[in-house]
DONUBA-233150 format. One record per residue: x, y, z of N, C-alpha, C in turn; residue in one letter. Coordinates in Angstrom, 1 decimal. Example, Ala and Ser with C-alpha at 12.3 -4.5 7.8 and 13.67 -1.06 7.14 Angstrom:
((13.2,-5.7,7.8),(12.3,-4.5,7.8),(13.2,-3.3,7.8),A),
((12.8,-2.2,7.1),(13.7,-1.1,7.1),(12.9,0.0,7.9),S),
***
This chain:
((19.9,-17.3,-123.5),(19.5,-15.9,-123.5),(19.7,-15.4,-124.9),X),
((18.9,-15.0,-125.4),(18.8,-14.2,-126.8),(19.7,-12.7,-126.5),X),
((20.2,-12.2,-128.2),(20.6,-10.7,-127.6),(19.5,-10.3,-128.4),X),
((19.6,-9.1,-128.2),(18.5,-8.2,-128.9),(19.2,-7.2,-129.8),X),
((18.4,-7.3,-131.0),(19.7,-6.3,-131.9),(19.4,-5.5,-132.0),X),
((20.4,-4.5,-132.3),(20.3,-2.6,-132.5),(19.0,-2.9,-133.2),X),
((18.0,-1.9,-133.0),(17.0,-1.1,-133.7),(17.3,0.4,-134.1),X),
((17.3,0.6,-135.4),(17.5,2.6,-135.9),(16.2,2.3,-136.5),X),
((15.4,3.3,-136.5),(14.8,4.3,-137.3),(15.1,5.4,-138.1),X),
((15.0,5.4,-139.5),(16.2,6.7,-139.8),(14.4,7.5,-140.0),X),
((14.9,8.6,-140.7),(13.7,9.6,-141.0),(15.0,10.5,-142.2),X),
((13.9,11.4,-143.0),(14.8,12.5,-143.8),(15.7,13.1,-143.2),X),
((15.3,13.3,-142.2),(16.4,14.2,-141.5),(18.2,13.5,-141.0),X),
((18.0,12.2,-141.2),(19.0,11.3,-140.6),(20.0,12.1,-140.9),X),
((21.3,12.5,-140.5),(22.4,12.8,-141.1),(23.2,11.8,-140.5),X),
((24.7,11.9,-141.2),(25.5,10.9,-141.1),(26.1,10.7,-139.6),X),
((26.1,12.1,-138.9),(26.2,12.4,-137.7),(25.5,12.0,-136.2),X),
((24.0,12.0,-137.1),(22.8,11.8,-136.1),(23.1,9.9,-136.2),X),
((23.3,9.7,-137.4),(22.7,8.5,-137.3),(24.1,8.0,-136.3),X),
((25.2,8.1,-136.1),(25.8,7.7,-135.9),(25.9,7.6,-134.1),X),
((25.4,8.9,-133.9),(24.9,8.8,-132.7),(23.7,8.3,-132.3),X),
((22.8,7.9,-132.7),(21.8,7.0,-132.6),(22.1,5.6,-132.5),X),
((23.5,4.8,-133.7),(23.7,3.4,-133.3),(24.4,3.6,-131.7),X),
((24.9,4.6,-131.5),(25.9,4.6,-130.3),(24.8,4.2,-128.8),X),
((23.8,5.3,-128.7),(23.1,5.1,-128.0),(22.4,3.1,-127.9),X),
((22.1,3.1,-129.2),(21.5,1.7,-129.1),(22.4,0.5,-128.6),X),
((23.6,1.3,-128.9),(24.6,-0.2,-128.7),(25.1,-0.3,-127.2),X),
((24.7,0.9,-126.4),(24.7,0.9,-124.9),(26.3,1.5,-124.8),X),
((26.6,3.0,-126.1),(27.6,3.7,-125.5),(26.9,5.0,-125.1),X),
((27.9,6.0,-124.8),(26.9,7.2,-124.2),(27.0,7.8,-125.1),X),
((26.5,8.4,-125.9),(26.2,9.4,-126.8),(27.2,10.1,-127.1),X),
((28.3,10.0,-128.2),(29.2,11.0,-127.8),(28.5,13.1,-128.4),X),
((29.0,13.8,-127.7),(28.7,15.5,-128.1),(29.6,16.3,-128.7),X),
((29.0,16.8,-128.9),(30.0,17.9,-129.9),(30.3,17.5,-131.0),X),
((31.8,17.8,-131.4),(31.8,17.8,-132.7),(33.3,16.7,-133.1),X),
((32.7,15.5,-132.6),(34.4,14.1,-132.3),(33.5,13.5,-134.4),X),
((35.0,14.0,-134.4),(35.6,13.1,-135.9),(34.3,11.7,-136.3),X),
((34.2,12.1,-137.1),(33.0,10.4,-137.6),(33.4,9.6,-137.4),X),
((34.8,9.3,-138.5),(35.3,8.0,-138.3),(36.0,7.7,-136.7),X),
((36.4,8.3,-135.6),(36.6,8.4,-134.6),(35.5,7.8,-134.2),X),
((34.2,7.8,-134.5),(33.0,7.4,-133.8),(32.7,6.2,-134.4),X),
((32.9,5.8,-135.6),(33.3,4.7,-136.2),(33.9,3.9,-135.6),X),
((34.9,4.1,-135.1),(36.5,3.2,-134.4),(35.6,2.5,-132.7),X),
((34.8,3.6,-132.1),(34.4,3.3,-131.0),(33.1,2.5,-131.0),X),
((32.3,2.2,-132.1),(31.2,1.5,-132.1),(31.9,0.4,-132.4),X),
((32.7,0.2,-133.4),(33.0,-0.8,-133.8),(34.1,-1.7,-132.8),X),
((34.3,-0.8,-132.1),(35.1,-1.4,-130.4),(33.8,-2.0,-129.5),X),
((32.9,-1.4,-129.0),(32.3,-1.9,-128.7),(30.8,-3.5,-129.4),X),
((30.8,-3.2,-130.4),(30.4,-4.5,-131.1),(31.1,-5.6,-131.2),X),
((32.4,-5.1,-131.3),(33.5,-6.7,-131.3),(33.3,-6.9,-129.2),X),
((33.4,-6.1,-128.7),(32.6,-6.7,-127.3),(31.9,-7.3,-127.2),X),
((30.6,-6.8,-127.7),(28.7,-7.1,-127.8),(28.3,-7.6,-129.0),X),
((28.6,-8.0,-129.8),(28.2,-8.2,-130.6),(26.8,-8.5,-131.1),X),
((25.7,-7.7,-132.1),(24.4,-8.0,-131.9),(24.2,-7.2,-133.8),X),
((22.6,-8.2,-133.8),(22.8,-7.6,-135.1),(22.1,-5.9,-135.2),X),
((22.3,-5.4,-136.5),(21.5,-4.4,-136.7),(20.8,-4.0,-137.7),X),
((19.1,-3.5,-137.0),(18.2,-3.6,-138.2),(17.8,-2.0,-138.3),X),
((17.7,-1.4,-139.5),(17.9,0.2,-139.7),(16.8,-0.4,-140.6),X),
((15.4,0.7,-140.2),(14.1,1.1,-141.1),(14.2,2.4,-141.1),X),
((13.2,2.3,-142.2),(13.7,3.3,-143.5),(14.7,3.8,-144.2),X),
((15.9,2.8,-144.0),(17.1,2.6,-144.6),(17.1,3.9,-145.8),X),
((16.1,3.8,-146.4),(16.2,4.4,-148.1),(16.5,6.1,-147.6),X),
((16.2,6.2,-146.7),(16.6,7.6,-146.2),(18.2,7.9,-145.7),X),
((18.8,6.8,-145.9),(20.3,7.0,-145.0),(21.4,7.7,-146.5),X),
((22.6,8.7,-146.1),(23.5,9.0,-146.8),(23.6,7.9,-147.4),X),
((24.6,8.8,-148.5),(26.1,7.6,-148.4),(27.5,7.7,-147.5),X),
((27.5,8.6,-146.8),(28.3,8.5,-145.4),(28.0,7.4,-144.4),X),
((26.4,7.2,-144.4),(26.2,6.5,-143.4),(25.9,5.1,-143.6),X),
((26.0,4.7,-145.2),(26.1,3.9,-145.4),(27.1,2.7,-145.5),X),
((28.1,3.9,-145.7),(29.6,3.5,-145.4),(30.0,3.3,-143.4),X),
((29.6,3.7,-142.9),(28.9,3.5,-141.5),(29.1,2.0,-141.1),X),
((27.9,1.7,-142.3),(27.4,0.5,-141.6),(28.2,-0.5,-143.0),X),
((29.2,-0.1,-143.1),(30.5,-1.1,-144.2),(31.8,-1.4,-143.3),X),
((31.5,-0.5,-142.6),(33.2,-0.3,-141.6),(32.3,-1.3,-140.6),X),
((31.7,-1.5,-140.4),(31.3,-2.0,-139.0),(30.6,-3.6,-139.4),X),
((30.6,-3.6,-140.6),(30.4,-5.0,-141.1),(32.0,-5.6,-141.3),X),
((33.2,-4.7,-141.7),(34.2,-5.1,-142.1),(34.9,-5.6,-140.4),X),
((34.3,-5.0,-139.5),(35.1,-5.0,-138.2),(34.8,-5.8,-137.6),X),
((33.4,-6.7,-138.0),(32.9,-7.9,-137.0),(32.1,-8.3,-138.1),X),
((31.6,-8.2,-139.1),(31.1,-9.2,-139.9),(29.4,-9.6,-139.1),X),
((28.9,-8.5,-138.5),(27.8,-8.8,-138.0),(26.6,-8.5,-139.1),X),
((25.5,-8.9,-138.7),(24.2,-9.4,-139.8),(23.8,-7.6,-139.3),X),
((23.7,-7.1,-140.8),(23.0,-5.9,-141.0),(21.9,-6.1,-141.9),X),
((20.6,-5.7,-141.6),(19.3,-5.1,-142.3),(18.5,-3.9,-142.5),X),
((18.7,-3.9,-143.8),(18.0,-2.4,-144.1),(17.1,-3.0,-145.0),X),
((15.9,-2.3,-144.0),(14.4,-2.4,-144.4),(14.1,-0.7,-145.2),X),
((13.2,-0.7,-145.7),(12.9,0.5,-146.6),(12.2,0.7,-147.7),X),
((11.6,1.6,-148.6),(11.4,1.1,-150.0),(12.0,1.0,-150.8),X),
((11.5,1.0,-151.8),(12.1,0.5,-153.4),(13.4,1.8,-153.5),X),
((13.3,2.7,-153.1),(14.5,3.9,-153.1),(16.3,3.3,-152.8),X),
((15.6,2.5,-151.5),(17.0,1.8,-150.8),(17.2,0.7,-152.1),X),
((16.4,0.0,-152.6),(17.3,-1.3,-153.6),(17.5,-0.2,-155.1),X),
((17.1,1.2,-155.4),(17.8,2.0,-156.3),(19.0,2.7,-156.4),X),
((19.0,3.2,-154.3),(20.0,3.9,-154.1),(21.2,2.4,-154.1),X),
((21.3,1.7,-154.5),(22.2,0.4,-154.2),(22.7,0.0,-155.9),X),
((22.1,0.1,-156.6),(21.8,-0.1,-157.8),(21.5,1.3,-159.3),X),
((21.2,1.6,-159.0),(21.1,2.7,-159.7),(20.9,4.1,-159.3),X),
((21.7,4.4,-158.3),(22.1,5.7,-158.2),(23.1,6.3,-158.3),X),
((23.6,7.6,-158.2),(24.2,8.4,-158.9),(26.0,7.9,-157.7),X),
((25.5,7.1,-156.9),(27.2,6.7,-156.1),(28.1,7.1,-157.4),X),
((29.0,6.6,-156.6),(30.6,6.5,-157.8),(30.7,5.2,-157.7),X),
((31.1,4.4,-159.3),(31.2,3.1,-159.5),(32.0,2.1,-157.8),X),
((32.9,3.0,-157.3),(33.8,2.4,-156.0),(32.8,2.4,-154.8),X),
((32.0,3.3,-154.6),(31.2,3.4,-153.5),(30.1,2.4,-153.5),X),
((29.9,2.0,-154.5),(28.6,1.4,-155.1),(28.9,0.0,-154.9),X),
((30.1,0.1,-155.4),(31.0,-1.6,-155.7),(31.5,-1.9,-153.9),X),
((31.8,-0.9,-152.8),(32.0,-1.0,-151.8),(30.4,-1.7,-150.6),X),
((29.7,-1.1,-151.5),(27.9,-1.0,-150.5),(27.8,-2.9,-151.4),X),
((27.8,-2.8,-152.5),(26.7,-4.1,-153.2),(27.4,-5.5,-152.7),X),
((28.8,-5.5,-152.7),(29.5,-6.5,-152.4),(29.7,-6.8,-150.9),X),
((28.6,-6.1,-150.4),(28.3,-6.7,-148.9),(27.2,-7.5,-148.9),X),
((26.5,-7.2,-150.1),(25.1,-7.3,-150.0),(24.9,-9.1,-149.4),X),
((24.4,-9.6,-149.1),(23.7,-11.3,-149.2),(22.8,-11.6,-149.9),X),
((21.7,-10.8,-149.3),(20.4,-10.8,-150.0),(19.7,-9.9,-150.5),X),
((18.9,-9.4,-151.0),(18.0,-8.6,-151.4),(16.1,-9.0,-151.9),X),
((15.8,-8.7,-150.5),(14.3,-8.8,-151.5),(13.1,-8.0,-151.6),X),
((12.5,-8.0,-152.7),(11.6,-6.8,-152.9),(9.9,-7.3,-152.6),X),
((9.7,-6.8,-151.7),(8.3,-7.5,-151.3),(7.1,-6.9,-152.2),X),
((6.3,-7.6,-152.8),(5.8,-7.3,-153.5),(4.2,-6.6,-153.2),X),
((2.9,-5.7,-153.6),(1.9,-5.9,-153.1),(1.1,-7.2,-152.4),X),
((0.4,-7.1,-151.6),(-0.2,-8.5,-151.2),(-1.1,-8.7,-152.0),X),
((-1.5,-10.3,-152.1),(-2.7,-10.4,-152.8),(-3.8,-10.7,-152.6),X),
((-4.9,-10.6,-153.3),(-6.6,-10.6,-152.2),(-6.3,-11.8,-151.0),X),
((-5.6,-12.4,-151.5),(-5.8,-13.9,-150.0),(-5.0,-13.2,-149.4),X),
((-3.7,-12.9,-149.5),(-3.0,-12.1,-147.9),(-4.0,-10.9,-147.5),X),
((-4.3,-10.4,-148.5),(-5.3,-9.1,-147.5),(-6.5,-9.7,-146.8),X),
((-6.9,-10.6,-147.3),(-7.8,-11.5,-146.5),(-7.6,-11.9,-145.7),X),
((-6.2,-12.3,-145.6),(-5.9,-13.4,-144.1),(-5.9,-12.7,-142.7),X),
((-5.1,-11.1,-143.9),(-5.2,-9.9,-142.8),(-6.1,-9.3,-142.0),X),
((-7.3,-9.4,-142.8),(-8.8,-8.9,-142.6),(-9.8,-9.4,-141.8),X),
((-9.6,-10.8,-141.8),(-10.4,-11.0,-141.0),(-9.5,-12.0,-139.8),X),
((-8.4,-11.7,-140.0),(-7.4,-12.1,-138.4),(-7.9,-10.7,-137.4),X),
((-8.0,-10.0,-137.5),(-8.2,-8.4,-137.3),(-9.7,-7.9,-137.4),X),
((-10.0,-8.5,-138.1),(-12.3,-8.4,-138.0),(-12.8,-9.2,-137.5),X),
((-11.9,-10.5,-137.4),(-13.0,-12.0,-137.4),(-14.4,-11.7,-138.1),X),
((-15.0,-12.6,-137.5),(-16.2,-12.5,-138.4),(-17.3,-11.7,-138.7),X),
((-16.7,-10.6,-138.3),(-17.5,-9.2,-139.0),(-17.1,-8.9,-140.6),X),
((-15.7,-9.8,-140.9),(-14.8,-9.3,-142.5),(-15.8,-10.2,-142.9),X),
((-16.3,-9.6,-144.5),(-17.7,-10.1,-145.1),(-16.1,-10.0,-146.2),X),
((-16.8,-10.8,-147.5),(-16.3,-11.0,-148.7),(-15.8,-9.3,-149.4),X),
((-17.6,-8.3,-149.4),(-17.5,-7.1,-150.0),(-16.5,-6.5,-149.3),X),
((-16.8,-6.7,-147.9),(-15.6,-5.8,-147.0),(-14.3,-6.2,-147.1),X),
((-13.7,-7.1,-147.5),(-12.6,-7.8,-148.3),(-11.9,-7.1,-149.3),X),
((-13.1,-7.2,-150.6),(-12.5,-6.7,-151.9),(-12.8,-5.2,-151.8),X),
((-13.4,-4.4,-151.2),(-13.2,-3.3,-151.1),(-11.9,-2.6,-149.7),X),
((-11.6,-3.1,-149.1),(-10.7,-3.0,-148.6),(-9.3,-3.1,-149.4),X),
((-9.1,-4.5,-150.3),(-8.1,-4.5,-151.3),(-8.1,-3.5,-152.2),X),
((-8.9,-3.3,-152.7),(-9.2,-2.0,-153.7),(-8.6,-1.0,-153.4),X),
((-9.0,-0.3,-152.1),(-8.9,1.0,-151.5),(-7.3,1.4,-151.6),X),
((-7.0,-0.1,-151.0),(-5.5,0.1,-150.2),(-4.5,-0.3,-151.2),X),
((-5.0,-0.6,-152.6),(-4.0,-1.4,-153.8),(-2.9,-3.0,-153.1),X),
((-3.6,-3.2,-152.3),(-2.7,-4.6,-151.6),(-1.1,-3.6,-150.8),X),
((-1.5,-2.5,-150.8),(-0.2,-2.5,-149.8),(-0.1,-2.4,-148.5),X),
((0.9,-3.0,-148.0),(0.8,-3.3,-146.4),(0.6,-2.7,-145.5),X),
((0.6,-1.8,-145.5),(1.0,-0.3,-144.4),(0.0,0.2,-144.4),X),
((-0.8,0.2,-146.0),(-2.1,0.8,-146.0),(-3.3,0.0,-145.1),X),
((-3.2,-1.4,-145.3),(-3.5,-2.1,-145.4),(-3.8,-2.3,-143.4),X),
((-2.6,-2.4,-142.8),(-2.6,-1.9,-141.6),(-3.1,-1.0,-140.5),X),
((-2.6,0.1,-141.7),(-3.3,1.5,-141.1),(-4.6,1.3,-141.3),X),
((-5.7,1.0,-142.2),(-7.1,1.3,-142.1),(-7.3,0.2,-141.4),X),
((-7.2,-0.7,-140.5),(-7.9,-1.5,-140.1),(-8.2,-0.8,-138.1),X),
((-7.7,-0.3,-137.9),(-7.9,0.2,-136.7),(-8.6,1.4,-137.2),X),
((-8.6,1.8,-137.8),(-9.3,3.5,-138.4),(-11.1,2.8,-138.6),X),
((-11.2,1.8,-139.3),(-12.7,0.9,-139.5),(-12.8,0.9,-138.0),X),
((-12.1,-0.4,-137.5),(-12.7,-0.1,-136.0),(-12.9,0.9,-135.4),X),
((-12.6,2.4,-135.6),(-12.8,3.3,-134.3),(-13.9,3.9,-135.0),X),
((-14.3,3.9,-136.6),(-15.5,4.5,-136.5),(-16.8,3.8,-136.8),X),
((-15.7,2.2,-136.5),(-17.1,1.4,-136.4),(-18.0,1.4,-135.2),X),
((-16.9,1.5,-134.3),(-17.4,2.1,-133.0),(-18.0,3.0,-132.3),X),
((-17.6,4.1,-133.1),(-18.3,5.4,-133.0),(-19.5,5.4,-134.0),X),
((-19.5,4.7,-134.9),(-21.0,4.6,-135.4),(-21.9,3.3,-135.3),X),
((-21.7,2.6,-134.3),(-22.1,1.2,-133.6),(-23.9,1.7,-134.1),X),
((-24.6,2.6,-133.6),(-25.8,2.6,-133.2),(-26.1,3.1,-134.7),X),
((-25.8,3.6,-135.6),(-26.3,4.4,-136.9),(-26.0,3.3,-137.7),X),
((-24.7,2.2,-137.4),(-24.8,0.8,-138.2),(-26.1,-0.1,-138.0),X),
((-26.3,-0.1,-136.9),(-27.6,-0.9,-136.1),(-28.5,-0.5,-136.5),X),
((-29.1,0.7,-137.0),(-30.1,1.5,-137.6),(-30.3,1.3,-139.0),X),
((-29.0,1.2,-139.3),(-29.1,1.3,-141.1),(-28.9,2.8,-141.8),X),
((-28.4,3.4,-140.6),(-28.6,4.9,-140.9),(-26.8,5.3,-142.1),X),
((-26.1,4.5,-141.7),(-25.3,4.2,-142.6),(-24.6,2.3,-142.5),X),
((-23.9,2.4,-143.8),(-23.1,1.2,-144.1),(-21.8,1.2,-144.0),X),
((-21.5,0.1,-143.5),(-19.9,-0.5,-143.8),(-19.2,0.1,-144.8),X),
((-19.7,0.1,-145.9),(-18.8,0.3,-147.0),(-18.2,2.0,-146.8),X),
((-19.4,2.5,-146.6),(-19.3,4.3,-146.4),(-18.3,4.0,-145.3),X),
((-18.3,3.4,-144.1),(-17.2,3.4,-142.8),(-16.0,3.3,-143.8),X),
((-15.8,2.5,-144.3),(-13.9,1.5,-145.1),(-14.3,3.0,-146.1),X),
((-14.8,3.3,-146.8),(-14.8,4.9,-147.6),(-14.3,5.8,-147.1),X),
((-15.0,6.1,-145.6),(-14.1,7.0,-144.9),(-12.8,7.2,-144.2),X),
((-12.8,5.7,-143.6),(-11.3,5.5,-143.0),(-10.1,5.0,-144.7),X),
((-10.7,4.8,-146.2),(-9.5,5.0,-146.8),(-9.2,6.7,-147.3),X),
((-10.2,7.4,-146.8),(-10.3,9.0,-146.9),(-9.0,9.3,-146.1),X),
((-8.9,8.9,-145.1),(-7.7,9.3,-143.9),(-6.0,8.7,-144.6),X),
((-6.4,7.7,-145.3),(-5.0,7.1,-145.7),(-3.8,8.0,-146.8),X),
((-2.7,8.3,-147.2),(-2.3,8.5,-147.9),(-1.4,7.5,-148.6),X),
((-2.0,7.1,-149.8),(-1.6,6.0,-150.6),(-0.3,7.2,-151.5),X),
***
């Protein structure tokens, strides 16, 4: 039997408080309320992971304090479990060139293992993408205009491919007509994107 490890979501709003109750919930404690001491909450997750032990994966990391980064230092130091923060380029800044104090900085990096920075895709990954997800409707043009749109990044890259299908669908009979083109559809659905 596999465990399944904590999933966080942070968002802007994460505070060091929220987030803290958010691993609680994931880790199968009850939520604590009101207003109990951090590190007090600290002591109790980290009680229950040396029980359960499982890893944890926090997206959009690049949004987390540095309280709550420290969070997830105490709880590496208490069980030594595999932590990943997914994020952008902000999270490998805020680690590296942000305004921490040399101690805080030297407390976060010297956990680190790995670090990697994924780079744009390139026309063959957006391709592989495109037509796993078009089959053989993805034409060459609808390819490199697709890469174009979206500058090879993933998310973009993602997002318009369901946006093509729904107004490919919705314009099924005006494609069949010739009353418009493909390219105008991928024009409109990178209209909806925010790159």
């Amino acid at each position: 039997m596999s465990t399944v490890p904590v999933q966080v979501l942070c968002s802007r709003n994460t505070t060091p408080w929220s987030f803290g109750r958010v691993l609680a919930e994931e880790i199968g404690m009850e939520a604590p309320r009101g207003n109990l001491n951090l590190h007090l909450l600290e002591i109790e997750l980290a009680r229950k992971i040396t029980r359960s032990p499982r890893p944890i994966f926090v997206d959009q990391a690049n949004y987390l304090q540095e309280r709550s980064l420290g969070t997830l230092c105490f709880l590496w130091e208490k069980r030594h479990i595999p932590i990943v923060l997914v994020g952008t380029k902000t999270l490998f800044d805020n680690f590296y060139q942000s305004k921490l104090t040399e101690d805080v900085r030297g407390q976060l990096t010297s956990r680190i293992a790995l670090h990697y920075l994924l780079p744009e895709l390139t026309k063959v990954e957006t391709e592989s993408i495109i037509r796993h997800a078009l089959g053989e409707e993805a034409t060459d043009e609808m390819i490199e205009q697709i890469h174009q749109v979206t500058g090879g990044n993933f998310r973009s890259v993602d997002m318009i491919i369901p946006r093509i299908l729904e107004l490919e669908q919705r314009n099924r009979q005006r494609l069949a007509d010739g009353a418009i083109k493909m390219d105008e559809i991928i024009k409109v659905a990178a209209a909806r994107l925010m790159i």
